[in-house]
Each structure stands twice: as C-alpha cells, then as structure tokens.
C-alpha positions as a LaTeX table, in Angstrom:
\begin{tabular}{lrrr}
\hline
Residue & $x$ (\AA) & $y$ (\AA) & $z$ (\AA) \\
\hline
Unk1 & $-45.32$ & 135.82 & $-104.09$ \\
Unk2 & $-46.25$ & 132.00 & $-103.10$ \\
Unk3 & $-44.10$ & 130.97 & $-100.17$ \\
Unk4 & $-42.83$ & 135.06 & $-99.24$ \\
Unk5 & $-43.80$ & 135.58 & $-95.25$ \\
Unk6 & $-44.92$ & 139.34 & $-94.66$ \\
Unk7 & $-42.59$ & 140.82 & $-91.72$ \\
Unk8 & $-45.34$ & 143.33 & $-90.22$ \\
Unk9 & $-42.97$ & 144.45 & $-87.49$ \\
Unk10 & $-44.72$ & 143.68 & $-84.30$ \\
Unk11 & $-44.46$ & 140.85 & $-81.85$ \\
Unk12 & $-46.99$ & 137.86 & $-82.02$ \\
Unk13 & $-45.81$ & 137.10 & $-78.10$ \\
Unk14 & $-44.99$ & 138.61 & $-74.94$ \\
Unk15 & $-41.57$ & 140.01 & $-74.39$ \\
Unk16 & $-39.96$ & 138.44 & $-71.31$ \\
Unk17 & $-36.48$ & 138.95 & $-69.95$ \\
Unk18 & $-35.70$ & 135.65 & $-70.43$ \\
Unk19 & $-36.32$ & 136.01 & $-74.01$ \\
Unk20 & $-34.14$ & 139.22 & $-73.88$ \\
Unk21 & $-31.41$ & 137.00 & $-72.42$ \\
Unk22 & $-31.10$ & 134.39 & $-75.05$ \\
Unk23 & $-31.55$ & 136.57 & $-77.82$ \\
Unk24 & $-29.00$ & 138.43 & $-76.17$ \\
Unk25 & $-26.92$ & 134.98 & $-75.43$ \\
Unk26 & $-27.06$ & 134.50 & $-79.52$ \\
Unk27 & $-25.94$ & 137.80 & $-80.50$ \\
Unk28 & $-23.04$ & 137.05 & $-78.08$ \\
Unk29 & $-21.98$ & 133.73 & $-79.31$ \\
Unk30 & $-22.13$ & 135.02 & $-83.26$ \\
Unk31 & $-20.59$ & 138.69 & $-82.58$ \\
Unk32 & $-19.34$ & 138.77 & $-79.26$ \\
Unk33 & $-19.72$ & 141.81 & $-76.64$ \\
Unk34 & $-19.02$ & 144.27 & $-79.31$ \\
Unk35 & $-22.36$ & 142.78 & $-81.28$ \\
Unk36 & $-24.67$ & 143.53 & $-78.65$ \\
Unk37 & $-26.76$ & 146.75 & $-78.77$ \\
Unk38 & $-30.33$ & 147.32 & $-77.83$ \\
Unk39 & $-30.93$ & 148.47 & $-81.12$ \\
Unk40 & $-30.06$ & 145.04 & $-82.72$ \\
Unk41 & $-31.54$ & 143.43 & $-80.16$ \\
Unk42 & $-34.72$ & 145.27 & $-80.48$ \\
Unk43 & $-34.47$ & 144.31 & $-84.71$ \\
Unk44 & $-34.09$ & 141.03 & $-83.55$ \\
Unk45 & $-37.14$ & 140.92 & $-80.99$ \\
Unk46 & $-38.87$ & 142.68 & $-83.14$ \\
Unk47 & $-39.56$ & 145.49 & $-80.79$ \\
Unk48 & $-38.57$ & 148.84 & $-79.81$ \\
Unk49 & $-35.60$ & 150.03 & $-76.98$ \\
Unk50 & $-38.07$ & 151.14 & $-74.79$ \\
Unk51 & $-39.24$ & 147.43 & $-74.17$ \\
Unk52 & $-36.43$ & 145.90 & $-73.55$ \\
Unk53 & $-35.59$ & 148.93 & $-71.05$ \\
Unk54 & $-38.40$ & 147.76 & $-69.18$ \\
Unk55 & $-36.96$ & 144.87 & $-68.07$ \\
Unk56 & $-32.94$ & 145.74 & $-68.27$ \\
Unk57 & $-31.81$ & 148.56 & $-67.43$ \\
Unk58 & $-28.88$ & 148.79 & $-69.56$ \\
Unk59 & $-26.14$ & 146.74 & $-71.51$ \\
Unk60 & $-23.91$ & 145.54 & $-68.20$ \\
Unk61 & $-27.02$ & 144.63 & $-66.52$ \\
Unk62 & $-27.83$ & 142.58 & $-69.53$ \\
Unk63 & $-24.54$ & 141.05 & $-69.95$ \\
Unk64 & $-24.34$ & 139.96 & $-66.35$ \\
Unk65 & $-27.75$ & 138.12 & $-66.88$ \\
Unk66 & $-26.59$ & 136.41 & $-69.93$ \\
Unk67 & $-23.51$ & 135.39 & $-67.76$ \\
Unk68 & $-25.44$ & 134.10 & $-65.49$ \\
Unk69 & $-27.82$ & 131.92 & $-67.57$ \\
Unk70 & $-24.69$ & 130.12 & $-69.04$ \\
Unk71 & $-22.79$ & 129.55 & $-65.90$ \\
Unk72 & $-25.46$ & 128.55 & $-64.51$ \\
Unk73 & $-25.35$ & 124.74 & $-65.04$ \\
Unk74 & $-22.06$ & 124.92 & $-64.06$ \\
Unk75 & $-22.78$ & 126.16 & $-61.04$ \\
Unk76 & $-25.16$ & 123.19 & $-60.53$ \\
Unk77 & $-22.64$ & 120.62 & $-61.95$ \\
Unk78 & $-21.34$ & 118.92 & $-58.95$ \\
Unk79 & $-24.50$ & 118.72 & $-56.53$ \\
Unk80 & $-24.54$ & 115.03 & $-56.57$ \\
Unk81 & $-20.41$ & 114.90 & $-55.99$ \\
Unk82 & $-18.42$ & 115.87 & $-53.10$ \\
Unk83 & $-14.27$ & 116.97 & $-52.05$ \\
Unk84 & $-11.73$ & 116.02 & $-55.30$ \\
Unk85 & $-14.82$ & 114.74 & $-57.72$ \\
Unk86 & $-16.54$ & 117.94 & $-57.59$ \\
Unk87 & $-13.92$ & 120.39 & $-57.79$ \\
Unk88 & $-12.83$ & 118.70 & $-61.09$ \\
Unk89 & $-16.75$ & 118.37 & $-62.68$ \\
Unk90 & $-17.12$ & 122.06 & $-61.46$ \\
Unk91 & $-13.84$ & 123.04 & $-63.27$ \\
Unk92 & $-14.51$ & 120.68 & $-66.07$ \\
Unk93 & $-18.31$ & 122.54 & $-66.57$ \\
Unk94 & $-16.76$ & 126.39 & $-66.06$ \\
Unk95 & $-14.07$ & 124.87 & $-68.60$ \\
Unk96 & $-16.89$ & 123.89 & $-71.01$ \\
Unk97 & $-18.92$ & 126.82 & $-70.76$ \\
Unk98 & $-16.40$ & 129.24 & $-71.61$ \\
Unk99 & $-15.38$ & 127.39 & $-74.66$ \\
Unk100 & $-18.79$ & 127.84 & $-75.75$ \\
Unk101 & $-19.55$ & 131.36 & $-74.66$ \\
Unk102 & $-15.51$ & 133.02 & $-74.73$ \\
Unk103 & $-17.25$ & 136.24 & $-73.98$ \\
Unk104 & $-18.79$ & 134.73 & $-70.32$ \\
Unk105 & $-15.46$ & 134.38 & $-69.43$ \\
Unk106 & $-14.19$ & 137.56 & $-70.36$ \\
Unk107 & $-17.29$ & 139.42 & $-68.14$ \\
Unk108 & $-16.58$ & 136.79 & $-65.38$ \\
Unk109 & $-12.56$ & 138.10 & $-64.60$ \\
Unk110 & $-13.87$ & 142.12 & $-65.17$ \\
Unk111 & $-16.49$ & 141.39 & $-62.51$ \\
Unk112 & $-15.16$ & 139.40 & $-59.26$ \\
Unk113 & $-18.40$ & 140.69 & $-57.38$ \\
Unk114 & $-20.38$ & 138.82 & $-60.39$ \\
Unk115 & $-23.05$ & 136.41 & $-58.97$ \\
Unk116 & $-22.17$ & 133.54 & $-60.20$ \\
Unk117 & $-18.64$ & 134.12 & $-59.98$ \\
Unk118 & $-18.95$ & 133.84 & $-56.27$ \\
Unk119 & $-21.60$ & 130.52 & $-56.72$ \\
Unk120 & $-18.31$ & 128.97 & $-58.71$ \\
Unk121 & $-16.04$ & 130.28 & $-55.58$ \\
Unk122 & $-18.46$ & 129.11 & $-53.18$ \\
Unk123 & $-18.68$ & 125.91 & $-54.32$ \\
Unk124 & $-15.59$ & 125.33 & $-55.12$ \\
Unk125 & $-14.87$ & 126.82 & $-51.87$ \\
Unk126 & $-16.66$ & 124.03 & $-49.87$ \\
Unk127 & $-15.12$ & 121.06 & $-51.32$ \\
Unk128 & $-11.53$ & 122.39 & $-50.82$ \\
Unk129 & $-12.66$ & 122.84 & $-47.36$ \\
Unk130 & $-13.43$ & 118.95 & $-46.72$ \\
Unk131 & $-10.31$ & 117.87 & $-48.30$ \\
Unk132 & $-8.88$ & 118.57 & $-44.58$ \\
Unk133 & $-6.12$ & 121.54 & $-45.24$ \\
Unk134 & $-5.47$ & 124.37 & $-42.47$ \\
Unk135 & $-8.02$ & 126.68 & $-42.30$ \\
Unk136 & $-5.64$ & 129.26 & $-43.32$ \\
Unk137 & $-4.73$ & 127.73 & $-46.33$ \\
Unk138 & $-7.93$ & 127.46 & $-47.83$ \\
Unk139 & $-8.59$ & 130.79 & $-49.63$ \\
Unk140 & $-5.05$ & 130.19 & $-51.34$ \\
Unk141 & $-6.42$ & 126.73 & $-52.20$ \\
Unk142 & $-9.91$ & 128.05 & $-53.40$ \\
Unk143 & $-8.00$ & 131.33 & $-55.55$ \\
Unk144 & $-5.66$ & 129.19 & $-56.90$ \\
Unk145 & $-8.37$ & 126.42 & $-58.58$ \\
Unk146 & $-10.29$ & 129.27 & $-59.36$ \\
Unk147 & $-7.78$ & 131.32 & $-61.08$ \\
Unk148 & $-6.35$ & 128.55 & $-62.91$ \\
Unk149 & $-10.01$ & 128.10 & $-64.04$ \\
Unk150 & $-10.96$ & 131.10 & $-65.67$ \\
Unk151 & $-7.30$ & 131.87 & $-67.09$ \\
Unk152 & $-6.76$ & 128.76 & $-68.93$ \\
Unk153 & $-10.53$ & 128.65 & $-69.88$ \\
Unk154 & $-10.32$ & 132.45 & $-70.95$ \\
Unk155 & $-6.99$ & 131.45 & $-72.92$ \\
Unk156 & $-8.31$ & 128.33 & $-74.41$ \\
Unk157 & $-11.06$ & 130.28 & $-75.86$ \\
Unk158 & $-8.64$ & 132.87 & $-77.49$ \\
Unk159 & $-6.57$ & 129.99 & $-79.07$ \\
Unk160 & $-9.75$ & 128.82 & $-80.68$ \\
Unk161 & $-10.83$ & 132.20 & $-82.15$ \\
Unk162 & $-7.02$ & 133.00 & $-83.11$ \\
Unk163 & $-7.03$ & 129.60 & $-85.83$ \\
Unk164 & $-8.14$ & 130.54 & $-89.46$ \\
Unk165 & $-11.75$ & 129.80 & $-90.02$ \\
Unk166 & $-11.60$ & 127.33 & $-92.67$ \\
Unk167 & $-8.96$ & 125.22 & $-90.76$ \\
Unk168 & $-9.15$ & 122.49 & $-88.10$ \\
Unk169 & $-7.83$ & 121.92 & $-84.47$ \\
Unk170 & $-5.42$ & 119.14 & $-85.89$ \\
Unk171 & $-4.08$ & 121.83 & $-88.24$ \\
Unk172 & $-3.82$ & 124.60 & $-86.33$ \\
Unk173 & $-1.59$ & 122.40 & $-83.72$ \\
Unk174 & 0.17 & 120.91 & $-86.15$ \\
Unk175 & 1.02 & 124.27 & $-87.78$ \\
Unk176 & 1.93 & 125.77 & $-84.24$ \\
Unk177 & 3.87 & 122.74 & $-82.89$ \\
Unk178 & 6.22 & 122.85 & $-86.22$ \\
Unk179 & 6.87 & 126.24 & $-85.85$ \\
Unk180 & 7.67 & 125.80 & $-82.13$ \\
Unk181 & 10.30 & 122.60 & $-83.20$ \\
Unk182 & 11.92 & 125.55 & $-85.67$ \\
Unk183 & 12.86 & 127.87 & $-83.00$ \\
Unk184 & 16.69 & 127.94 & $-81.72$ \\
Unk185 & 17.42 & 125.25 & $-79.87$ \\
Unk186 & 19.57 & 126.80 & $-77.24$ \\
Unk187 & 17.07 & 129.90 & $-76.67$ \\
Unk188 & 13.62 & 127.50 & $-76.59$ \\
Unk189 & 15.15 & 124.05 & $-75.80$ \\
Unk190 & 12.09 & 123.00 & $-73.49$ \\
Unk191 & 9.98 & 124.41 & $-75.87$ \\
Unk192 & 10.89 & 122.55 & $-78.71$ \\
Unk193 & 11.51 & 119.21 & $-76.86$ \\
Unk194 & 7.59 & 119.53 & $-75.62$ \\
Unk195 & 6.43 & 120.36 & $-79.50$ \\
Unk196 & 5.06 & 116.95 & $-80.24$ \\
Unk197 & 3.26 & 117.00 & $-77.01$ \\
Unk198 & 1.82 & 119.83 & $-78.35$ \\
Unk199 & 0.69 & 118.43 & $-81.14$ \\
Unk200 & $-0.82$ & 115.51 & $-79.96$ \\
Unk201 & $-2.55$ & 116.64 & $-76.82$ \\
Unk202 & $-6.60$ & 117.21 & $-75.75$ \\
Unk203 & $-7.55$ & 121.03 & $-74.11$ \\
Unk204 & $-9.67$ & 119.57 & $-71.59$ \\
Unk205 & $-7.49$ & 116.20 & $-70.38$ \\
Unk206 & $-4.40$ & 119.18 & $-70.31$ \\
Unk207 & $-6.99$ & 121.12 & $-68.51$ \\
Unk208 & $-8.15$ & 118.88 & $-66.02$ \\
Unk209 & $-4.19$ & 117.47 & $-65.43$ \\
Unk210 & $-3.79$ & 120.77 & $-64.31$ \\
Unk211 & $-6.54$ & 120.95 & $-61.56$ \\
Unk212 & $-5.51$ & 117.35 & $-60.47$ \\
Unk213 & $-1.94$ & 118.99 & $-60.17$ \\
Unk214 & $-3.41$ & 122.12 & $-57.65$ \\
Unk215 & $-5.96$ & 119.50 & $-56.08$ \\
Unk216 & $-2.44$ & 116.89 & $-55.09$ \\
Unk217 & $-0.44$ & 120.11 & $-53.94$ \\
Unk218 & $-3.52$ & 121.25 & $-51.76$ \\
Unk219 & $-3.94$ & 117.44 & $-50.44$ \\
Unk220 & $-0.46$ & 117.48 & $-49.17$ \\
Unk221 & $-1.06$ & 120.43 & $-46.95$ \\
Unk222 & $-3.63$ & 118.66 & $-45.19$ \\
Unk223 & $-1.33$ & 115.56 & $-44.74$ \\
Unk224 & 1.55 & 117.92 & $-43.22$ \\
Unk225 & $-1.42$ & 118.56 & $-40.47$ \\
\hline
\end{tabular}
C-alpha cells in the first residue's frame, strides 16, 4: 500500500549501550520498573536478548545505568555555586528529576551504594562542610538534606501518580484539601486549619522551604562554635 513502511526486523544502526539506556529510560517513564524486560526492549531495538546482553549484563545493571543517566545533570547542577546556593540547586535538580523519572528515585533509596547516590552525597556533602558546623555534625547535616531529598521527592512522585488521569493538580488539591477541612475537628484540628494551605501551595517552593528550614538549623550549629 502507498505510504505502508515494511518492518524487516533488523537494525539499520549499531547497537550501543547508550541506546540501550534510553530506550530503557522510555520504557521506564511510560511503564515503570515493572515494564522493563529485555524482551521488550529487544522488540523495541529491534534486536535479539543476546545483544543487549553484550553490553548489560542483566536488568539491575541496566536500571542502575538508566539511574545514572538521569541523575546525572543533577549531579552537575551546582558546579558554578558554592555553601547554601548549591545545596538548594542540587536539591532543587534531584527534586526535578525524580518528578520526571518516579522510578529513579525508587532505585536510588534500594541502593545507598548507587553511584550517583554517593555523587549527590558527595556534593552535597562538601557544601555543608563550608557552611562552618563541627566536624562532627556534618554527616547528620549531609543525611538529613539528603534524606529529606529523596523522601519528599519519592513521595511527591507518588502523589502525582495517585491523582486520576483525566484530572488536574488544581483538582486533585482541591479535592484532597476539602476532604481534609471535613475531618473532626477535635481529632485533625491542625490538619484542617492548614487545608487551604494545602490547596493553594507549589511542590517545589514547599520543597525547597523545607531544605532552607534543615540548611538555617545546620547554620546555627556553626554559630554555637
């Protein structure tokens, strides 16, 4: 037929890992972790298994690399920054990124030994370090930012997959903040008192009020010194 393309099967370029990886980085985004299989992935490529075993060795390896590639300019984010600034465009970019790719997040708290896991807590790291704290407070300084990081960026991410498809952020808040102003007043009355706040507030100012809240508690360690 006029316009039909014959599929014949086979590959027209060279199969790279890199290619692996962001066919491997779609898959994830559309499907998440339980998507990804190298026989999809080989449908996709347009190849067989043994291929793609040829440059991964299997599906955790491949996961980490995909990790990897989309952490990665968040790893790079604050180069040009230094002390409070860069913790905060570091969070921000780790913030971002999960948002984008929930499942990185997910593979990022199962794996503390994962590579760029410790780039994140290396950087991050070094900039708590000039903010002038005790020595021995800065691995509680570090963990904390860190932790804070991934949970609320892991959580965010949830919250975004739990809203119906056909509805918006405006009306999933607005839906969840009247239901919070129904609850029993003398059981939830924080709660309820907060549910416009709710309503009306942005994930990644909320976000990043929270890392300026660790960042002034750390700060006043090093001005107890």
């Amino acid at each position: 037929m006029p316009g039909s393309t014959r599929h014949t099967g086979r590959r027209a370029d060279a199969l790279t890992k890199q290619r692996i990886v962001e066919v491997a980085v779609a898959i994830l985004d559309a499907d998440g972790e339980r998507g990804l299989n190298f026989r999809r992935l080989g449908r996709e490529l347009r190849t067989g298994p043994g291929a793609i075993y040829h440059h991964v060795a299997n599906k955790d390896e491949l996961l980490s690399a995909a990790t990897e590639v989309v952490l990665e300019p968040a790893v790079t984010a604050a180069d040009s920054a230094r002390g409070r600034d860069a913790v905060r465009t570091v969070a921000l970019a780790v913030f971002d990124a999960i948002d984008a790719h929930p499942w990185a997040g997910t593979h990022l708290s199962l794996t503390p030994t994962h590579s760029a896991l410790l780039r994140i807590f290396e950087c991050i790291g070094g900039h708590v370090r000039t903010l002038g704290i005790p020595r021995s407070a800065e691995f509680a300084s570090a963990s904390a930012l860190l932790n804070y990081i991934l949970g609320v960026g892991g959580q965010n991410a949830a919250n975004a997959r739990l809203a119906p498809a056909d509805s918006n952020r405006g009306d999933f808040l607005t839906a969840t903040a009247a239901s919070w102003a129904d609850l029993d007043a003398e059981r939830f009355p924080f709660t309820r008192d907060v549910a416009d706040q709710l309503r009306e507030h942005d994930d990644r100012e909320q976000f990043l009020a929270g890392i300026d809240l660790i960042l002034d508690g750390i700060r006043a360690l090093g001005a107890k010194r």
